[in-house]
C-alpha distance (Angstrom), angle and dihedral (degrees) to the residues before:
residue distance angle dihedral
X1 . . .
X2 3.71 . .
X3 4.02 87.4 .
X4 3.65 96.8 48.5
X5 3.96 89.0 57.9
X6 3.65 87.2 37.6
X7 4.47 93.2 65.8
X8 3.57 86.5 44.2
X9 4.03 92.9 58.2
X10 4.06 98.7 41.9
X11 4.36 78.2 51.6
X12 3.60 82.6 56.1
X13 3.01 103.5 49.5
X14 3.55 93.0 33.2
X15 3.79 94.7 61.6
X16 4.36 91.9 39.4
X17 3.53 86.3 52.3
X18 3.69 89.9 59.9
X19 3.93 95.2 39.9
X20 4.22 85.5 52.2
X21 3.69 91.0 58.4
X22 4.03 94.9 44.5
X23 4.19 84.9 45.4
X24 3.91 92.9 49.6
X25 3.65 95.1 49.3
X26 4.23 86.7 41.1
X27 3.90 80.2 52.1
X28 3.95 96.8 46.0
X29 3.72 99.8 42.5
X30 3.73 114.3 20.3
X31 4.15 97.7 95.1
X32 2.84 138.5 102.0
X33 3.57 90.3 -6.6
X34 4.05 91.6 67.6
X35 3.39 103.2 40.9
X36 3.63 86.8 55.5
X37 3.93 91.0 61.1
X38 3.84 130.3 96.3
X39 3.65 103.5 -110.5
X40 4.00 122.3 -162.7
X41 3.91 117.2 -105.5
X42 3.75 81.2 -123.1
X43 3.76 97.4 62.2
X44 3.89 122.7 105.0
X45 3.68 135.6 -103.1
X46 3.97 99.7 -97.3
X47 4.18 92.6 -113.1
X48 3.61 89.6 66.1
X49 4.32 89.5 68.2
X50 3.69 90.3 74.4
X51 3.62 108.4 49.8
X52 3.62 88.5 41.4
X53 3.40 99.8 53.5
X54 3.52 97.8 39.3
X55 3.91 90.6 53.0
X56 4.10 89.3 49.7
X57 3.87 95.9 49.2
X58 4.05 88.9 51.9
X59 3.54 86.7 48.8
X60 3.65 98.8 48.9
X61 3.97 93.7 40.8
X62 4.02 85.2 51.6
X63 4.04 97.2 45.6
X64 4.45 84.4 46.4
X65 3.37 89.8 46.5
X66 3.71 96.5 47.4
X67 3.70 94.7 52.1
X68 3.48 95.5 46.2
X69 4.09 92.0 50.7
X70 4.17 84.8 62.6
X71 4.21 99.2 36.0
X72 3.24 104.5 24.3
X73 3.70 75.4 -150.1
X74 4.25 106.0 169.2
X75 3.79 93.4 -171.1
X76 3.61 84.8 63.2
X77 3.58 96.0 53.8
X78 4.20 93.3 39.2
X79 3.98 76.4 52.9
X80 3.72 97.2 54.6
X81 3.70 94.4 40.4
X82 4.19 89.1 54.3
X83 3.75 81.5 51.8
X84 3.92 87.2 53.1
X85 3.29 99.4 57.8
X86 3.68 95.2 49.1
X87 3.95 87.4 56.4
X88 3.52 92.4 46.2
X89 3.74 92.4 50.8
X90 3.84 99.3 48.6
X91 3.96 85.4 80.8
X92 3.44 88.1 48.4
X93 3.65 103.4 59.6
X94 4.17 94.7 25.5
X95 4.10 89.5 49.5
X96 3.81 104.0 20.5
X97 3.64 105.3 34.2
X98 4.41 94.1 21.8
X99 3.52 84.4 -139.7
X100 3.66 107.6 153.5
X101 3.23 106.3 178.3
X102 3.52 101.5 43.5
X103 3.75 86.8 54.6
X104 3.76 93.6 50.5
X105 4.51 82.2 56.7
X106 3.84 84.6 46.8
X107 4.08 88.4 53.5
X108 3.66 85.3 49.9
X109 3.78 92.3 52.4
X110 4.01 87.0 43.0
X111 3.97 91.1 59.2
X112 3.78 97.6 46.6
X113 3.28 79.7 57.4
X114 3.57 99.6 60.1
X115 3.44 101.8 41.7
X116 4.37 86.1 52.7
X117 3.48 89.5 52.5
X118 3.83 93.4 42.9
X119 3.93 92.6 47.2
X120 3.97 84.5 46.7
X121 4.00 93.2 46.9
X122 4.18 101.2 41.0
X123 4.43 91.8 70.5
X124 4.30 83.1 43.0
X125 3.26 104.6 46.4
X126 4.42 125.1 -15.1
X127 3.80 85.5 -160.6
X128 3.55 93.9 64.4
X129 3.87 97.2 40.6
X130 4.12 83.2 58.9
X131 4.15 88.4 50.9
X132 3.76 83.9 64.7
X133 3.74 106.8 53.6
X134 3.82 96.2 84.2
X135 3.73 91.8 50.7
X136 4.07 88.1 54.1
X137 3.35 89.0 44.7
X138 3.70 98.9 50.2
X139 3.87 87.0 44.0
X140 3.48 87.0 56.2
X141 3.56 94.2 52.6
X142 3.93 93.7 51.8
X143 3.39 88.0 41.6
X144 4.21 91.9 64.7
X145 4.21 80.2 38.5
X146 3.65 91.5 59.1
X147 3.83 90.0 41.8
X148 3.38 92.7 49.8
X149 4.56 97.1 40.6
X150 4.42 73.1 51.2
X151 4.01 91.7 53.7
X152 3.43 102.3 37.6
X153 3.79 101.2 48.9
């Protein structure tokens, strides 16, 4: 029992130690340079970011974590880590780099992701196929933000 709990706190902390190094660089590099851009009416106040995020990396670690508790499947979890990285390094080159459009073909990367690792999870486990349909939908949604940041400036 210990174990189980165990794999689902190293994916935990696996997946907030790659939103810590996305938020320090956000932190680092994000002014003036941001505030400077033309922003979409249809983009958030900035407190919103946090909850969000921290709700969609729970739910991510939990739908992972769930599948891998039934297959045991390591392909699935080398997938999800890939998929990691790329969400980690979208701050990196939108905040550290200001490189929009390379962050907008980093989003696209992000979201095939998702919908492999959803196709993979729905004939695991349905439950944690549903635990990922606010993180698509919220990469959606910065997806059209990052297209529109890309248009506007």
């Amino acid at each position: 029992m210990k174990i189980k709990y165990l794999s689902l706190f190293l994916i935990l902390a696996t997946t907030f130690l790659a939103s810590a190094v996305g938020g320090y660089v956000t932190s680092v590099y994000k002014e003036p340079w941001y505030s400077q851009l033309v922003l979409s009416p249809l983009s958030p106040p900035a407190w919103v970011f946090g909850p969000v995020w921290t709700t969609l990396y729970v739910l991510m670690s939990i739908a992972v974590w769930r599948v891998w508790q039934v297959s045991f499947n390591r392909k699935i979890l080398f997938i999800y880590y890939i998929h990691l990285f790329f969400n980690a390094s979208w701050s990196v080159i939108f905040f550290g780099f200001h490189n929009i459009l390379l962050a907008l073909i980093n989003l696209s990367l992000i979201l095939f992701f998702i919908i492999f690792l959803m196709y993979l999870y729905k004939s695991i486990d349905k439950f944690a196929f549903y635990l990922m349909i606010p993180y698509i939908t919220w990469s959606t949604y910065a997806f059209f933000l990052n297209f529109s940041i890309l248009i506007l400036n």
